[in-house]
C-alpha positions in Angstrom: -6.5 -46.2 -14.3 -6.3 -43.5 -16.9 -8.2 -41.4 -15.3 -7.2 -41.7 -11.9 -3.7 -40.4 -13.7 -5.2 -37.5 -15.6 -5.3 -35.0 -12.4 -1.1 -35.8 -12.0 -0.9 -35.4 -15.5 -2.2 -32.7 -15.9 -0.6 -31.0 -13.1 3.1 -32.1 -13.8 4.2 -29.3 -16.1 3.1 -26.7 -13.6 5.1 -28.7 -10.8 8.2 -29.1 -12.8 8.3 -25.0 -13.1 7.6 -24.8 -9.7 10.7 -27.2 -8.6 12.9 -25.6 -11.4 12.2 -22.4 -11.0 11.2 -21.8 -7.2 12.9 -25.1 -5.5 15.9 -25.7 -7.1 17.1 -22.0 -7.0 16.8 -22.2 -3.0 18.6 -25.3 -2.8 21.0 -23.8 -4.6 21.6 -20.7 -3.0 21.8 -22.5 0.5 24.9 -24.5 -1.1 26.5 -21.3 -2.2 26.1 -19.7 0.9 28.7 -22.5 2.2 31.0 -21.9 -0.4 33.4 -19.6 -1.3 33.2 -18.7 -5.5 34.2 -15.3 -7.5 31.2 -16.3 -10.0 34.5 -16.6 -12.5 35.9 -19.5 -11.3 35.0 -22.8 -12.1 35.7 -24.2 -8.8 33.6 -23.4 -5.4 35.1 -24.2 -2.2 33.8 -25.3 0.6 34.1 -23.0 3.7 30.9 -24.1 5.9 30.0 -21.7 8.5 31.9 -19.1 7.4 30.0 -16.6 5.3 27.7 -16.8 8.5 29.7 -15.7 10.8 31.3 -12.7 8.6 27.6 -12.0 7.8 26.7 -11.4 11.6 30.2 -9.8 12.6 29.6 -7.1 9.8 28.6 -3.5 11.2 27.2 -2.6 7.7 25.2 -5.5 7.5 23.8 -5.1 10.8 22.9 -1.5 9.9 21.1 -3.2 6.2 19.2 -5.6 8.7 18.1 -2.7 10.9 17.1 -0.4 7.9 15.1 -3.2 6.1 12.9 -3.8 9.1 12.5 -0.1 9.9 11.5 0.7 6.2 9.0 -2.1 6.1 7.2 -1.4 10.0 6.7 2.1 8.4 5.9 1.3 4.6 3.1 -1.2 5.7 1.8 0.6 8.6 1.6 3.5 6.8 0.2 2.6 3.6 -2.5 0.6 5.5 -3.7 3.1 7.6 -3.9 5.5 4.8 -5.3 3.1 2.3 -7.9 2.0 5.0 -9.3 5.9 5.7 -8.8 6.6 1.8 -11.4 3.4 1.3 -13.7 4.7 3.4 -13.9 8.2 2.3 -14.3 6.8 -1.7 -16.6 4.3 -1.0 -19.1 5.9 -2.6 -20.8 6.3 -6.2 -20.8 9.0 -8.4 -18.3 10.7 -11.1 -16.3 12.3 -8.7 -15.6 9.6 -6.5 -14.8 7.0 -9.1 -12.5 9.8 -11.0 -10.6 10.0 -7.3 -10.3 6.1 -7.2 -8.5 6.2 -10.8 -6.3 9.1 -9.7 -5.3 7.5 -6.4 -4.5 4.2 -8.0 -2.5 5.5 -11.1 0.7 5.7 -9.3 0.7 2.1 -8.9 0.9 1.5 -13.0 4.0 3.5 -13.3 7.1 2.0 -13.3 9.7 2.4 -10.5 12.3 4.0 -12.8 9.8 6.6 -13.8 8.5 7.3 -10.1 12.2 7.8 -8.8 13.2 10.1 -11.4 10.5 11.9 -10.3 10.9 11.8 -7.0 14.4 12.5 -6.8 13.1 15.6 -8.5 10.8 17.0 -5.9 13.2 16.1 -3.0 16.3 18.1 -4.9 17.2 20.5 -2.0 17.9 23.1 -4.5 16.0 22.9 -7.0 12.6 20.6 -5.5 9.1 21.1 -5.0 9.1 19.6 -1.5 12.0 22.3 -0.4 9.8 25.1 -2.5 6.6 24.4 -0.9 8.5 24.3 2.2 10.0 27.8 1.8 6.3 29.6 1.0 5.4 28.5 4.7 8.4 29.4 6.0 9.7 26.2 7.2 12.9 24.9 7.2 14.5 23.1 4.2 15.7 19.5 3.8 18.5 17.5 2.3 16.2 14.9 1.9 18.5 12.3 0.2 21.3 13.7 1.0 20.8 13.4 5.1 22.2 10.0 6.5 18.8 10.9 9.2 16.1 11.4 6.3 16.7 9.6 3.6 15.6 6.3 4.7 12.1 8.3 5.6 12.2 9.7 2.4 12.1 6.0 0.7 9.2 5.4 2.9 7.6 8.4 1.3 8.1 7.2 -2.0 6.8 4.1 -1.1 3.7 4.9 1.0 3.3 7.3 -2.3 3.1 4.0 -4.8 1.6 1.3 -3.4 -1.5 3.4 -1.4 -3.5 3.2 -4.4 -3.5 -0.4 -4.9 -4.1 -1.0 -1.3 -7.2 2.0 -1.3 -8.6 -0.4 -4.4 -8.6 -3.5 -2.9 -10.0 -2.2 0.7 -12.8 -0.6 -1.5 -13.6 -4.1 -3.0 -13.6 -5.7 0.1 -16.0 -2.1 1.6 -18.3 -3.1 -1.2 -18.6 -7.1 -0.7 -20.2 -6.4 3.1 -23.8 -6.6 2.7 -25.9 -3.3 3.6 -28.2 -5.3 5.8 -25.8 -5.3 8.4 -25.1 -1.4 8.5 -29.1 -0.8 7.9 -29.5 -2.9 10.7 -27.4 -0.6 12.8 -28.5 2.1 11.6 -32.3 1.1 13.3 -30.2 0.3 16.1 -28.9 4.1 15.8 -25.4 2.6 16.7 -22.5 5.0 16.3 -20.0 5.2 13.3 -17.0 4.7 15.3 -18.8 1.8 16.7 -20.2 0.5 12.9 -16.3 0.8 12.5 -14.9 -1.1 15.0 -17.4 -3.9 15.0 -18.7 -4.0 11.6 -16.1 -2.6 8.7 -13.4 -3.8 10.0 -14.1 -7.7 11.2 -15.8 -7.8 7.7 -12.9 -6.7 6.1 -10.3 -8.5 8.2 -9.6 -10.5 5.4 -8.6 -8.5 3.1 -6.2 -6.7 5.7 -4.6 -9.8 6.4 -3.9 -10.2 2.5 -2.6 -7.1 2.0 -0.5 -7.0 5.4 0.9 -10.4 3.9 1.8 -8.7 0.3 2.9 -5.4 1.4 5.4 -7.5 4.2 6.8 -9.5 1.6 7.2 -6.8 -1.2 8.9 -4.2 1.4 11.6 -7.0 2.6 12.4 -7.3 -0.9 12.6 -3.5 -2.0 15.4 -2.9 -4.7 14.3 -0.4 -7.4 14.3 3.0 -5.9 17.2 2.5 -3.7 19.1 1.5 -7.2 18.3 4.4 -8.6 17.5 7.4 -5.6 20.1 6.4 -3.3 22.5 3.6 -3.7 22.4 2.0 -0.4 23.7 5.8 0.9 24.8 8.3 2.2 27.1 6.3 4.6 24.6 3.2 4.0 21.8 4.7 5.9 19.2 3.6 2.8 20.8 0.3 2.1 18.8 -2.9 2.1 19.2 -6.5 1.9 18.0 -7.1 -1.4 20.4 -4.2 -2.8 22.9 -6.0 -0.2 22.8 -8.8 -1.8 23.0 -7.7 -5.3 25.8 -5.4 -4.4 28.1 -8.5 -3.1 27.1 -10.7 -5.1 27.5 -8.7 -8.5 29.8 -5.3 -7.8 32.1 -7.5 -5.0 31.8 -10.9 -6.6 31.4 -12.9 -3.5 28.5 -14.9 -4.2 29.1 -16.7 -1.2 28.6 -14.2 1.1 25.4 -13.1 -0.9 24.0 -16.6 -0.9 24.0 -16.4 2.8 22.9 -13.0 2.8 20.1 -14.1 0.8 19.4 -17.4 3.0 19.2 -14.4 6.1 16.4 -12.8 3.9 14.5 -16.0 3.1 14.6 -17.2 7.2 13.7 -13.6 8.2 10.4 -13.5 5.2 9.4 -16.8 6.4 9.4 -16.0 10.0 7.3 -13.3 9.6 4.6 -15.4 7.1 4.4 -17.2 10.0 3.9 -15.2 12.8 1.5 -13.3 10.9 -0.6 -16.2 10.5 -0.1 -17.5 13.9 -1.2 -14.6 15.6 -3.1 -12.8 12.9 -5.2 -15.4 11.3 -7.2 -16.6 14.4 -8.5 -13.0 14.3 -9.6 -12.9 10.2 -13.5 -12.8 10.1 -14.5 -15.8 6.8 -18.0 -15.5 6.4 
């Protein structure tokens, strides 16, 4: 009997954090998102569909919608296509390469605060790199965060920038786990690379790009660092997000209400696209 218990046992103070800590707090931001509260108040009234339909009638939050999908279509399509050719080109032993691999990577050990300050920086239209490497070509200057029609892109840099590194490490794992009897066996076969490509490298490492499309998804719909401290949701809300959203009405504007549903938007929107990933996407992940 005992031991038929132990596995429960064992496993109960790793399911109470996970209901109190992951559970609860989404059961509790649903109810909020019915309510109306100033987070000072003691008492929360009930107002039912009514954050909801604010939520949707809002121009700015429309426009916070459309910029959080935008930045995260570019951030992960980017970063994976990069990461992918970056793999492939430091696939390979030796001092130099493994020195590259390090360098790439180290941007994804700083911390946000330290990346933005640096980046806000370079993209100073004054006083930046960017605009000074721009000039010695001759090209024209930008604004960068400062332009309602590039500073979204310019986020997307600065991500793309941070997070290519980790991806470039983790494709390289997944490079290295494919045994070499497959590509020597193409190689007597004198097949071409483009075709080693297409239907070796990449079926092999369909799993790891399905893990990473999954992380990088997930972490760009929840973006909130480098908009706190590059942009601010602006100019005019052009780099505002629902995350910062959120945070904003919920702890400049006080109505935690309105946030709550804001943040049950983000939750259906996350899940939606978990699951169409892995509807569509997993049929086609190669599992050896």
């Amino acid at each position: 009997m005992i031991r038929r218990l132990l596995p429960y046992l064992y496993t109960t103070p790793a399911l109470v954090i996970f209901l109190l800590f992951f559970i609860y707090p989404i059961f509790y931001m649903i109810y909020l998102s019915f309510t109306s509260w100033n987070l000072i108040s003691p008492t929360k009234t009930f107002i039912g569909f009514e954050n909801y339909k604010e939520l949707f009638r809002s121009h700015d939050f429309l426009q916070v919608l459309s910029n959080t999908v935008l930045y995260t279509v570019f951030t992960v399509l980017i970063s994976l296509v990069i990461s992918l050719l970056l793999a492939l080109w430091l696939n390979r032993k030796g001092r130099r390469y493994s020195f590259l691999q390090g360098a790439i990577f180290s941007p994804h050990i700083i911390s946000l605060v330290s990346v933005s300050l640096l980046w806000m920086w370079m993209m100073d239209p004054q006083y930046g790199l960017l605009n000074w490497v721009f000039s010695l070509f001759g090209l024209p200057t930008l604004k960068w965060l400062a332009d309602t029609k590039s500073a979204i892109y310019a986020l997307i840099l600065v991500s793309v920038w941070k997070i290519v590194g980790y991806n470039t490490l983790i494709f390289i794992a997944g490079l290295q786990s494919i045994p070499t009897e497959i590509y020597e066996a193409a190689e007597l076969d004198q097949t071409p690379w483009w075709r080693k490509l297409t239907r070796i490298t990449i079926p092999m490492l369909s799993p790891t790009l399905f893990f990473l499309l999954i992380i990088n998804t997930t972490d760009s719909f929840q973006v909130f660092d480098t908009i706190q401290i590059m942009t601010q949701g602006g100019p005019v809300n052009s780099t505002n997000m629902l995350v910062f959203y959120i945070y904003q009405n919920g702890f400049d504007f006080f109505k935690i209400g309105y946030a709550s549903a804001a943040g049950v938007v983000l939750l259906v929107l996350v899940g939606i696209v978990t699951i169409v990933h892995f509807k569509f996407l997993a049929k086609r992940v190669h599992y050896r």
